[in-house]
N, C-alpha and C positions, 0 to 999 in steps of 0.2 A: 295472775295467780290462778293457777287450777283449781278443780276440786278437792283434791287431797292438801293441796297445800293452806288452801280455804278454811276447811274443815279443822287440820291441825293447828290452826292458829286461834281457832276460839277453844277447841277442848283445852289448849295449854296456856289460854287466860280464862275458861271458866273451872279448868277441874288440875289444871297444872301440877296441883299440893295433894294428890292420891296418893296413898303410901299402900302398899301390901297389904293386906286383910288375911293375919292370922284363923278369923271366926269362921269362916264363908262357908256356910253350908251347916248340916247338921252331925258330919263325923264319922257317921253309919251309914255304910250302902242302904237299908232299910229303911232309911229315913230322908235319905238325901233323892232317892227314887219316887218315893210319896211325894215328896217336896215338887219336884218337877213334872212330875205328872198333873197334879193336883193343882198347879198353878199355871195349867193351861186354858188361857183366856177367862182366869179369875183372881178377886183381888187377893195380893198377897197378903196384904196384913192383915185383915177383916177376916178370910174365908181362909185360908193357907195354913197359916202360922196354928191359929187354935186348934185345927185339926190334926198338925203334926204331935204339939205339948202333949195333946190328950191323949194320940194313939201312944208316944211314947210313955208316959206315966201307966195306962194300961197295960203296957208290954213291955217292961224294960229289961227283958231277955232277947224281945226279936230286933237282934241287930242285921244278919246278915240276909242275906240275897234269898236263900233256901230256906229259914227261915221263915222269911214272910212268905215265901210261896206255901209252906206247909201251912202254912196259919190261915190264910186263906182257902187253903183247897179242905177244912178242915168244915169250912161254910158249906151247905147242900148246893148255894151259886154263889158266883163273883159277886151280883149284886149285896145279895146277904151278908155277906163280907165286910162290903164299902155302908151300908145301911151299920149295921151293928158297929164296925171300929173306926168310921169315918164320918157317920155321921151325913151321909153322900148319897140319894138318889141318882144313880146317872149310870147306866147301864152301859153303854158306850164306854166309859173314860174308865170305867172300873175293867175292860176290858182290853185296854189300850193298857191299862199300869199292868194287869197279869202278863201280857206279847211281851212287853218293856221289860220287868224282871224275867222271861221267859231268855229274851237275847241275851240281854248281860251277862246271866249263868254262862250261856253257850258262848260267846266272844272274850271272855275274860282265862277260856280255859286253855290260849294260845301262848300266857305269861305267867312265868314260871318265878312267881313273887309269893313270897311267907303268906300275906294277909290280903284278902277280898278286896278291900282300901285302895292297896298298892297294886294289882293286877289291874282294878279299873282305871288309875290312873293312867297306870302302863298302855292301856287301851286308846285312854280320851287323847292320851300324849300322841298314838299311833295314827289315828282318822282325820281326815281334815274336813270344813264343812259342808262339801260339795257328795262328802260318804253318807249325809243323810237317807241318801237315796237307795243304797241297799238295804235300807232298816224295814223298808215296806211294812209297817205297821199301822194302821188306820187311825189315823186321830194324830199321830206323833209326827211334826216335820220338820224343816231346817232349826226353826226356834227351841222345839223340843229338845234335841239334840246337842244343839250347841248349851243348851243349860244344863245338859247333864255333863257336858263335858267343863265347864264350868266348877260345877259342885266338883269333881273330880281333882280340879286343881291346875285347868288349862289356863291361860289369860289368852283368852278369846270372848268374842260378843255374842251377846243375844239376839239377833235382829229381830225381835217385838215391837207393838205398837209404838211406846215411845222412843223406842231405837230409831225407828223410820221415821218419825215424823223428826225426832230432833235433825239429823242428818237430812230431810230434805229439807225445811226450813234453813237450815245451813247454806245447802250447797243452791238453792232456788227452782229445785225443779223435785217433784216428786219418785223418791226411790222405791225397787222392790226388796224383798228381805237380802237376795245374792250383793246387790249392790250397796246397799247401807251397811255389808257387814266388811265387803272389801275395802268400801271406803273409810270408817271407819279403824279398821286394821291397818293400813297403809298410814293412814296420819295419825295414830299413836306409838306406830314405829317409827314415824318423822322425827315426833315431838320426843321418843325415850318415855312414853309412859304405859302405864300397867293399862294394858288393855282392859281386862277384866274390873278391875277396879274404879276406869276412865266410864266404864258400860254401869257398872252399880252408881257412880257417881250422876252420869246422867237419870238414872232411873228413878231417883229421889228424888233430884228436882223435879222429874215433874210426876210421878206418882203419888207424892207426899208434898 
């Protein structure tokens, strides 16, 4: 038995019963970009979550992309910004989500789709994971990416911590993020299940 065929054999005795995930995400480029920003190399339920309800309840006009760019460029700094609607000392990360809606503006404007929504989809639909590398963005890398592609509406993985660890404890040898996401991919295509959902499914068990 190979690795892939390894691997697909326990995702489809431990997570086999994943069904599609109507909710996934927050709905709003605005908020699904906060979301994955913000939830880099922090916890999601504890630090994430509160921070997205509150900015949304403060703001429940800024949905789209420009939007929150103006909202922010409306702060004297980015930091000021992340302080006051996020709640977020972090100079860095507040500076990596302004690059991040900076690109999306600019890459979404090659699809010729009614609504923001459906043009990023169109997008996330377009890149495959190895395009993280053109995003050259400081702070944001393979994981970042494939999460936004994710909220978008991909079924593809996240390779984060408990993505690699599940997948190496699996396969018996420890993986990097390229290869927990191949392998992974490969034996959910095996097994016929929702990638995306296979990747939330493991993430619960062992986050929560």
């Amino acid at each position: 038995m190979n690795d892939v065929q390894k691997l697909g054999s326990v995702i489809s005795r431990k997570f086999g019963n994943v069904k599609l995930r109507n909710d996934y995400g927050w709905f709003e480029p605005a908020l699904d970009v906060l979301d994955c920003v913000l939830s880099l190399n922090r916890r999601y339920d504890s630090f994430v979550v509160p921070r997205i309800e509150n900015f949304r309840d403060r703001n429940p006009n800024i949905t789209g992309l420009k939007q929150l760019l103006r909202l922010i460029k409306k702060y004297r700094t980015p930091l000021a910004f992340s302080k006051a609607e996020l709640q977020y000392n972090h100079k860095e990360r507040v500076e990596t989500l302004l690059a991040v809606i900076c690109y999306l503006i600019k890459v979404q404007r090659k699809f010729n789709k009614k609504s923001e929504r459906a043009r990023l989809r169109a997008w996330a639909r377009s890149v495959k994971p190895t395009d993280y590398t053109q995003v050259e963005i400081a702070g944001f890398g393979l994981a970042g990416f494939q999460y936004l592609r994710m909220l978008f509406g991909v079924q593809t993985t996240k390779p984060g911590n408990h993505i690699k660890r599940f997948v190496s404890e699996v396969v018996g040898f420890k993986v990097n993020e390229l290869t927990s996401l191949s392998l992974l991919e490969q034996a959910a295509k095996q097994e016929h299940l929702l990638l995306r959902e296979v990747d939330g499914a493991i993430w619960r068990s062992r986050a929560r």
